[in-house]
Steps between C-alpha positions, in 0.01 A plus 500: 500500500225584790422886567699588725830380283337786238531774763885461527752606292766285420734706720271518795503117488857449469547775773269279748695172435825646550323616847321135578836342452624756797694809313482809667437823307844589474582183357213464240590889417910331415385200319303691299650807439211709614497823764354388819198779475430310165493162674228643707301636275455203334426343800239767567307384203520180546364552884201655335450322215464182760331719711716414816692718714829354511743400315521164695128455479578576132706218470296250682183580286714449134604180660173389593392596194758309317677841366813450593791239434504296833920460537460251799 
């Protein structure tokens, strides 16, 4: 597991995959049974924790870092 997979929670990861494989907000929020402002916080963290400021740049850097589950 490389650094950056350390600074991530579990939920912040699985939050980031269900946006790489193109979920919006409201639909991660549904699938996982989570208030949207919730959904966003956790995205906060992960933003800073990656030290990005984006949640698409987010994304890009756990891929390129091998974080996330690559669906395609």
């Amino acid at each position: 597991i490389g650094p950056l997979r350390k600074k991530l929670t579990p939920r912040q990861l699985e939050i980031l995959n269900l946006l790489a494989e193109g979920n919006s907000i409201m639909q991660i929020s549904k699938i996982l049974n989570l208030s949207i402002p919730t959904i966003d916080k956790h995205l906060k963290l992960a933003r800073s924790n990656l030290d990005v400021s984006t949640s698409a740049q987010a994304v890009s850097k756990a891929l390129a870092e091998q974080m996330l589950f690559n669906s395609s």
